[in-house]
N, CA, C and O atoms as a GROMACS GRO file, in nm:
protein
  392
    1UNK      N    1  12.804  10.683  16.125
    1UNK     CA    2  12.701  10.586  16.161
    1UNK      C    3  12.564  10.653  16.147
    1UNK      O    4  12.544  10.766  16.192
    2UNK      N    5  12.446  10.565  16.067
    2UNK     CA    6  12.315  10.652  16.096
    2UNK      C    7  12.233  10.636  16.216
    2UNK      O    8  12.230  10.533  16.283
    3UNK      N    9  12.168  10.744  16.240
    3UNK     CA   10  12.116  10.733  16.327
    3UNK      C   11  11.980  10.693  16.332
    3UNK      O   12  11.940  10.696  16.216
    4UNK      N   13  11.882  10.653  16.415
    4UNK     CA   14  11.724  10.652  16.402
    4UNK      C   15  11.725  10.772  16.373
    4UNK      O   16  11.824  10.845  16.376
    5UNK      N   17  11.586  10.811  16.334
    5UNK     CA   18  11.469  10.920  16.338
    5UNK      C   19  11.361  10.866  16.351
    5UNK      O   20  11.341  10.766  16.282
    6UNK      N   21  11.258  10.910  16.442
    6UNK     CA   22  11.089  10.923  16.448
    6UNK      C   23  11.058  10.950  16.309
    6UNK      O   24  10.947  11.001  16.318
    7UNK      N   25  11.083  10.948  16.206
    7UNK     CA   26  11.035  10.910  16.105
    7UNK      C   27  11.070  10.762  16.090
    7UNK      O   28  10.969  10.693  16.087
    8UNK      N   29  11.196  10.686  16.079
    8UNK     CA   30  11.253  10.559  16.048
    8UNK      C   31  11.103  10.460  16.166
    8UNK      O   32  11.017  10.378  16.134
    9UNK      N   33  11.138  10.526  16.301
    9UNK     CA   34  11.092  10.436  16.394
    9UNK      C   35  10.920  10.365  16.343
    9UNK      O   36  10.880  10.250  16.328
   10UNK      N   37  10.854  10.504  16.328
   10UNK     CA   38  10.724  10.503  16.304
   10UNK      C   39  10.666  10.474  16.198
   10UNK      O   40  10.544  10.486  16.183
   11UNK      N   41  10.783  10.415  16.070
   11UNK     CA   42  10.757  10.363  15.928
   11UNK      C   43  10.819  10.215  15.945
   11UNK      O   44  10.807  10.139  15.848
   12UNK      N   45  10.894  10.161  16.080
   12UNK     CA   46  10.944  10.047  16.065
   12UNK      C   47  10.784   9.997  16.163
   12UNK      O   48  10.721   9.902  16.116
   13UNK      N   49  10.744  10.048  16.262
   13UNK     CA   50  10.649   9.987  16.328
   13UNK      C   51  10.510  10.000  16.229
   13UNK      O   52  10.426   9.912  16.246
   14UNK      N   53  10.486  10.090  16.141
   14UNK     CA   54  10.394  10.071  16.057
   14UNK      C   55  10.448   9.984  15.988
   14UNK      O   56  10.341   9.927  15.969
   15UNK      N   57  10.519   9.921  15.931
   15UNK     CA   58  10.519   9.776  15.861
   15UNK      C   59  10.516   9.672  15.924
   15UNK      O   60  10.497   9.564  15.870
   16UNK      N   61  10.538   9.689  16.068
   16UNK     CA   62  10.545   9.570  16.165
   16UNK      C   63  10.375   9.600  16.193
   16UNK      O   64  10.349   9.534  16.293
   17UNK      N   65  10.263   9.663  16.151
   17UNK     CA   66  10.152   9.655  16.207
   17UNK      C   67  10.159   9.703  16.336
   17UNK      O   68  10.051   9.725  16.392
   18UNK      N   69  10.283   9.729  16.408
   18UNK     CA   70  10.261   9.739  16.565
   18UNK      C   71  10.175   9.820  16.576
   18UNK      O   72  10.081   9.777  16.643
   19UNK      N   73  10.158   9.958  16.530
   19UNK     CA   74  10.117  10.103  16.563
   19UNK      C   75  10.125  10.174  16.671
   19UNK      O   76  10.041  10.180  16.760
   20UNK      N   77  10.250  10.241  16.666
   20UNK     CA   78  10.297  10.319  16.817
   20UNK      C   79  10.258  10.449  16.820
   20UNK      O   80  10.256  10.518  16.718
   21UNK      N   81  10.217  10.500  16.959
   21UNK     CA   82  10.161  10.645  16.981
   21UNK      C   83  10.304  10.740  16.940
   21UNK      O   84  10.421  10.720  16.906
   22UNK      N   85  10.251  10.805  16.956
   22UNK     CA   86  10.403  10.941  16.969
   22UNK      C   87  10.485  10.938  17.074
   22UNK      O   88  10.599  10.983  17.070
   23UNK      N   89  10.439  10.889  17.162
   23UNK     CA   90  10.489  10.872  17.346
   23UNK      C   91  10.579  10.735  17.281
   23UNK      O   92  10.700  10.748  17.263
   24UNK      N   93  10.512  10.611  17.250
   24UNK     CA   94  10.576  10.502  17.247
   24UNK      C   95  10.709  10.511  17.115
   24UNK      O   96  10.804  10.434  17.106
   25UNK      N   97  10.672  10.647  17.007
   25UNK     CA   98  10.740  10.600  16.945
   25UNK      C   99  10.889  10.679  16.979
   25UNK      O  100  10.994  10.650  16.922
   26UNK      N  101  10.875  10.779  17.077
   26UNK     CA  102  10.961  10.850  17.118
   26UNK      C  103  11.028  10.763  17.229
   26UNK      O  104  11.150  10.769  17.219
   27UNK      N  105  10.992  10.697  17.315
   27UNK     CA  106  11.027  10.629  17.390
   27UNK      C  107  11.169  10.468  17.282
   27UNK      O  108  11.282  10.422  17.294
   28UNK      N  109  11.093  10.458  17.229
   28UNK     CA  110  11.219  10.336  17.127
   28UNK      C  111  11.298  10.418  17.076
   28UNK      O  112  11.415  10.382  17.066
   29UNK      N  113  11.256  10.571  17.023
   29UNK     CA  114  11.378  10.615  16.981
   29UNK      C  115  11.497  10.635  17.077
   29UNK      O  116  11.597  10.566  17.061
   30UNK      N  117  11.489  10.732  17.185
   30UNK     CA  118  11.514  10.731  17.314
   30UNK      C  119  11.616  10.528  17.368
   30UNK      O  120  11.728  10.494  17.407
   31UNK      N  121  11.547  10.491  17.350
   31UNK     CA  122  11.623  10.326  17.365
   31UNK      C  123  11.689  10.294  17.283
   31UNK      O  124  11.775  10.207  17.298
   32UNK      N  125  11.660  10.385  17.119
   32UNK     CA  126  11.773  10.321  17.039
   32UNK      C  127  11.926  10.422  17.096
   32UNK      O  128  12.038  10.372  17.102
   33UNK      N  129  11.898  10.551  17.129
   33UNK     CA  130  11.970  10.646  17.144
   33UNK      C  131  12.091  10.545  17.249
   33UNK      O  132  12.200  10.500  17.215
   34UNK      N  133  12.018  10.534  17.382
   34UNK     CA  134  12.080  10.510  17.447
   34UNK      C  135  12.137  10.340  17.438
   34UNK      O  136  12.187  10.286  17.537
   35UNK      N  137  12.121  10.264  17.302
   35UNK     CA  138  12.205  10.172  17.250
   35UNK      C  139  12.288  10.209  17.161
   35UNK      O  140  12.355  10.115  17.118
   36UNK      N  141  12.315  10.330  17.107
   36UNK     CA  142  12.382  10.360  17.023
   36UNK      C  143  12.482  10.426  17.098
   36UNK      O  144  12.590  10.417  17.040
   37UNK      N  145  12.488  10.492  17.208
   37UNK     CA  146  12.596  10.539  17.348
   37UNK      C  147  12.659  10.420  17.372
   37UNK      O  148  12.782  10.422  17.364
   38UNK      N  149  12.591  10.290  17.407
   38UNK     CA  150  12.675  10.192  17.438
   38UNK      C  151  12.810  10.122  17.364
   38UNK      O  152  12.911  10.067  17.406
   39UNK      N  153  12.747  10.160  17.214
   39UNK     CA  154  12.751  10.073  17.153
   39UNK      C  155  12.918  10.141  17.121
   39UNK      O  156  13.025  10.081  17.114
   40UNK      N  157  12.884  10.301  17.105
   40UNK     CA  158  12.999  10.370  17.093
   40UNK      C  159  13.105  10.400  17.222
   40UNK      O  160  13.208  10.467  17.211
   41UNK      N  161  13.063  10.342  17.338
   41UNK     CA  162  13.161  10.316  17.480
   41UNK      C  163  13.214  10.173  17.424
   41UNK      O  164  13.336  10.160  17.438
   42UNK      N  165  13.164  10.093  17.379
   42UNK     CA  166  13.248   9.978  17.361
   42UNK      C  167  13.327   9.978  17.252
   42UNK      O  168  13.407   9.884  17.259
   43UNK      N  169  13.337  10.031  17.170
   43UNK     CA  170  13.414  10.057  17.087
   43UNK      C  171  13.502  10.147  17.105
   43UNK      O  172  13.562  10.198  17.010
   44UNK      N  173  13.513  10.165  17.174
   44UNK     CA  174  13.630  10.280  17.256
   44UNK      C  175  13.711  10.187  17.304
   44UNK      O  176  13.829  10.220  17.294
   45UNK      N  177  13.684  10.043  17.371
   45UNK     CA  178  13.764   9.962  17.389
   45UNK      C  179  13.902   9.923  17.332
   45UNK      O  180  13.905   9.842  17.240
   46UNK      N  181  14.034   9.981  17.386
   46UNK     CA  182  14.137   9.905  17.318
   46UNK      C  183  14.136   9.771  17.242
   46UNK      O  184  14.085   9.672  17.296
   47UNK      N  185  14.190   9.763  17.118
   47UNK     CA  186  14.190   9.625  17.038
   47UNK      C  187  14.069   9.557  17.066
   47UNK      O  188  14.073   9.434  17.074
   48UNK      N  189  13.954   9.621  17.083
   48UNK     CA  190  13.842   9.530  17.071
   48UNK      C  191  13.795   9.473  16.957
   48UNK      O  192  13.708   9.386  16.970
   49UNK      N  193  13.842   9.509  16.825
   49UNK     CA  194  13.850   9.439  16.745
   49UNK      C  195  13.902   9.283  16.726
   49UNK      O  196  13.851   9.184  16.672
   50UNK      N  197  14.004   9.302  16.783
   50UNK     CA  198  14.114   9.149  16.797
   50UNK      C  199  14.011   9.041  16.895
   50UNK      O  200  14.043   8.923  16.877
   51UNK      N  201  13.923   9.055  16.970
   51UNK     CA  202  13.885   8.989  17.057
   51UNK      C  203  13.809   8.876  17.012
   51UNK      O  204  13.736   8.911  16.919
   52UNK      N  205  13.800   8.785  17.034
   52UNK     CA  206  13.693   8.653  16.972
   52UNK      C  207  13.576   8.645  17.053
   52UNK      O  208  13.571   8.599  17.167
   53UNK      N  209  13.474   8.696  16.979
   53UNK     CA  210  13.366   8.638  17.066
   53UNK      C  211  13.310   8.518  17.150
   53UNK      O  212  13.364   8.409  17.133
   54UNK      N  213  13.261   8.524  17.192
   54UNK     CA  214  13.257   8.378  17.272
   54UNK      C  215  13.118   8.323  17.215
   54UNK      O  216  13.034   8.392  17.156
   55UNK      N  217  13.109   8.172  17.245
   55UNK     CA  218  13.010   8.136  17.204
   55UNK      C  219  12.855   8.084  17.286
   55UNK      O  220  12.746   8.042  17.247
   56UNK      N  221  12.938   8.126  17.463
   56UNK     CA  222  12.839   8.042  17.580
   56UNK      C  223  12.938   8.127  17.633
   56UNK      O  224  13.058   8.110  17.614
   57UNK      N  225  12.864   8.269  17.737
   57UNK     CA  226  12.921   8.304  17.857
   57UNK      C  227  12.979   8.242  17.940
   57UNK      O  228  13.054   8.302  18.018
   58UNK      N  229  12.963   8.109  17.947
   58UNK     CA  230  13.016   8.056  18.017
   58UNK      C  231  13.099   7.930  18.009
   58UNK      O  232  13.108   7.842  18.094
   59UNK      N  233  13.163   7.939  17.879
   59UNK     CA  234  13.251   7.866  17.850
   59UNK      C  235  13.350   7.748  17.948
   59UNK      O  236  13.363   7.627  17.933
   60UNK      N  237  13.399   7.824  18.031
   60UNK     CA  238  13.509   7.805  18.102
   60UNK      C  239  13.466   7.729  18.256
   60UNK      O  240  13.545   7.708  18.349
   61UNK      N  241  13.323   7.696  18.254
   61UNK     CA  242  13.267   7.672  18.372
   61UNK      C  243  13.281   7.512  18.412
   61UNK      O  244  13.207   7.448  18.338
   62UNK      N  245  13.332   7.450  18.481
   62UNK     CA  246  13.315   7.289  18.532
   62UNK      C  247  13.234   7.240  18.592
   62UNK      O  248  13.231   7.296  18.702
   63UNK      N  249  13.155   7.155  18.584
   63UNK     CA  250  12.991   7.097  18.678
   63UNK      C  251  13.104   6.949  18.707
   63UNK      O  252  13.167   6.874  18.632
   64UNK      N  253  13.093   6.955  18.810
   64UNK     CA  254  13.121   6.821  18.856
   64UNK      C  255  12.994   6.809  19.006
   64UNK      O  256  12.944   6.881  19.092
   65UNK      N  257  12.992   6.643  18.950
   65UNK     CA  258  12.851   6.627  19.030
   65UNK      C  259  12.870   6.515  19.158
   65UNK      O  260  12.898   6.396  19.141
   66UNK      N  261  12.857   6.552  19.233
   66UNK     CA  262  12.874   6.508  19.404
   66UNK      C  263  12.830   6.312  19.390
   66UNK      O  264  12.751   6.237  19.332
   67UNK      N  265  12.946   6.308  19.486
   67UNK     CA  266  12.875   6.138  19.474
   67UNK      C  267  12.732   6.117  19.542
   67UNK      O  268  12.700   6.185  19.639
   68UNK      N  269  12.647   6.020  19.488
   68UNK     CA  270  12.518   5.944  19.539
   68UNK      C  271  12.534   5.936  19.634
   68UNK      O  272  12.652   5.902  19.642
   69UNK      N  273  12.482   5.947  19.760
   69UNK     CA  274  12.456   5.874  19.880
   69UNK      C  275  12.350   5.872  19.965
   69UNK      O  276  12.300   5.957  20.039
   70UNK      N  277  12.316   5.713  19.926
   70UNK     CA  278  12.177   5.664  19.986
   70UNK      C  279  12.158   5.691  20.114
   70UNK      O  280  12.240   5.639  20.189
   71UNK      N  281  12.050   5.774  20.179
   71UNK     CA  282  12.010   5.799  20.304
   71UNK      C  283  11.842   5.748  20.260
   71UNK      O  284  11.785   5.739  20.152
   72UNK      N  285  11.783   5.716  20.445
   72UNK     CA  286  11.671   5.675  20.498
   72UNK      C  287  11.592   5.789  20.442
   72UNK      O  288  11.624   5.902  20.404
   73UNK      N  289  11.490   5.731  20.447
   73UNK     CA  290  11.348   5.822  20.369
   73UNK      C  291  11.266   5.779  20.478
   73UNK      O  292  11.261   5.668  20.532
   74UNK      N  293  11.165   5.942  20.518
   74UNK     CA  294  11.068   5.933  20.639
   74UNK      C  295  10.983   5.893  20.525
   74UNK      O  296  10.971   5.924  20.406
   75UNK      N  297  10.916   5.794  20.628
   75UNK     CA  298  10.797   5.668  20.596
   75UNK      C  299  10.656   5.782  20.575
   75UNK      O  300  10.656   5.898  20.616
   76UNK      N  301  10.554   5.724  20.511
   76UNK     CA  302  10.464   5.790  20.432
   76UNK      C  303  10.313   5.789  20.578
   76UNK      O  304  10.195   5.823  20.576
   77UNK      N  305  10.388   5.742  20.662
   77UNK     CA  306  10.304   5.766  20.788
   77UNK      C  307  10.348   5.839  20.866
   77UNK      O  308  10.287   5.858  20.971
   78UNK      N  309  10.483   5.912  20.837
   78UNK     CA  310  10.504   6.013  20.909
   78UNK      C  311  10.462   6.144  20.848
   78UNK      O  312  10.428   6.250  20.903
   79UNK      N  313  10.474   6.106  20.706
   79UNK     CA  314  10.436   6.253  20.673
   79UNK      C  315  10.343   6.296  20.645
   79UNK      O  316  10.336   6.416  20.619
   80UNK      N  317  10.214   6.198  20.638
   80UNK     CA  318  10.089   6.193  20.670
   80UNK      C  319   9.988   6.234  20.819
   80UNK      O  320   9.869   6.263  20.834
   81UNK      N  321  10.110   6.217  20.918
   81UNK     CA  322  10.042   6.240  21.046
   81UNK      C  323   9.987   6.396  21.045
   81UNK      O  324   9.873   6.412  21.088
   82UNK      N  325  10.042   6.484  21.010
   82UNK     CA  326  10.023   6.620  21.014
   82UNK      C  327   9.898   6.670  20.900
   82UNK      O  328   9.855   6.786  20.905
   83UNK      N  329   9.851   6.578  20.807
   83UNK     CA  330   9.742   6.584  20.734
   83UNK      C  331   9.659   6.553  20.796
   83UNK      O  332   9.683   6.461  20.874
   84UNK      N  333   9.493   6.621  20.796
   84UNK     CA  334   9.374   6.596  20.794
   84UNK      C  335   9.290   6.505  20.692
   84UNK      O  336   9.206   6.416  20.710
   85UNK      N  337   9.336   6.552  20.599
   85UNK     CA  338   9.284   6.427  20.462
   85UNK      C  339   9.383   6.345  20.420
   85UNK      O  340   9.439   6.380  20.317
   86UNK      N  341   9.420   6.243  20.474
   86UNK     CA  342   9.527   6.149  20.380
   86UNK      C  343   9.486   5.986  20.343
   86UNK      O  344   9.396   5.912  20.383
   87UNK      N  345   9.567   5.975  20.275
   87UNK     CA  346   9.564   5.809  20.272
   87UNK      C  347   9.629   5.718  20.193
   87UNK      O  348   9.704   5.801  20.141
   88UNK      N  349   9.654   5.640  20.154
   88UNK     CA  350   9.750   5.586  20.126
   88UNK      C  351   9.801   5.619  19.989
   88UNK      O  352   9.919   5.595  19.964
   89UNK      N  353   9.736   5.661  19.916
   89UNK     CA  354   9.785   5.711  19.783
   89UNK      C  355   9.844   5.853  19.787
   89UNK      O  356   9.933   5.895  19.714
   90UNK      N  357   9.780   5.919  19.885
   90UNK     CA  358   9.849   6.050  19.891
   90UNK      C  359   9.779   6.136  20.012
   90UNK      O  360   9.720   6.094  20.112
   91UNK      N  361   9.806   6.276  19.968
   91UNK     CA  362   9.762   6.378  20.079
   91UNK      C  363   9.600   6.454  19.996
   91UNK      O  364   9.627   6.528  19.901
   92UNK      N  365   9.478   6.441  20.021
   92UNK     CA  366   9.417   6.540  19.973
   92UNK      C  367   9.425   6.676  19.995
   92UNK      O  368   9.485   6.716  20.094
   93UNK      N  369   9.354   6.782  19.888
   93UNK     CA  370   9.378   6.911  19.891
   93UNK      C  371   9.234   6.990  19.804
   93UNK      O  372   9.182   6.943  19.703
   94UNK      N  373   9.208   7.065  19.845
   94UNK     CA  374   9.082   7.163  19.814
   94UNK      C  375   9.108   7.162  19.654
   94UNK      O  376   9.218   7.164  19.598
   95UNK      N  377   9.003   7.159  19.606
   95UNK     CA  378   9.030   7.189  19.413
   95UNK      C  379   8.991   7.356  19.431
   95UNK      O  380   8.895   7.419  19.476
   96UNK      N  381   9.128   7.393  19.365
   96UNK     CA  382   9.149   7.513  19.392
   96UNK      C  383   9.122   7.574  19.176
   96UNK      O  384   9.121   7.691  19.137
   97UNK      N  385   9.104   7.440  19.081
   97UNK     CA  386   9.117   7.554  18.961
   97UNK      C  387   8.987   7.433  18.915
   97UNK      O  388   8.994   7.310  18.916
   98UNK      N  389   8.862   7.532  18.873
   98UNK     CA  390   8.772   7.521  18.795
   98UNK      C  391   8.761   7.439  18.697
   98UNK      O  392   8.661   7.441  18.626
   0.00000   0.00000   0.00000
């Protein structure tokens, strides 16, 4: 398998325009390193070859959705009592964005 080099890293981000310091470009190498450890723990996996990927982690999941049931709604004068500015259209509030 090849590996990065700080040469590869710092000629792929010079074509990406990014322009990485020496710190940053050591740092992705460093992240590729430690994706390339992973990458070789999972492949250590018995018959991980045979396995089918999945297509939605969560394939296997059921949503079932609760029945409706209509309950009372507090009236718009109750929840107004505890406001200082209200009125029938709504609750006022400080203009807080410019």
């Amino acid at each position: 398998m090849k590996k990065f080099t700080k040469e590869m890293v710092t000629d792929y981000a010079d074509k990406l325009m990014i322009g990485l310091t020496e710190e940053e470009a050591q740092m992705v190498l460093d992240e590729f390193e430690i994706i390339d450890e992973s990458i070789a723990a999972i492949n250590q996996i018995p018959n991980i070859e045979t396995i089918e990927p999945m297509s939605y982690c969560l394939d296997d999941f059921v949503c079932s959705l609760r029945e409706d049931v209509v309950e009372e709604s507090v009236s718009l004068e109750e929840i107004s009592a505890n406001c200082s500015d209200a009125d029938t259209d709504g609750v006022h509030v400080p203009k807080v964005v410019e």
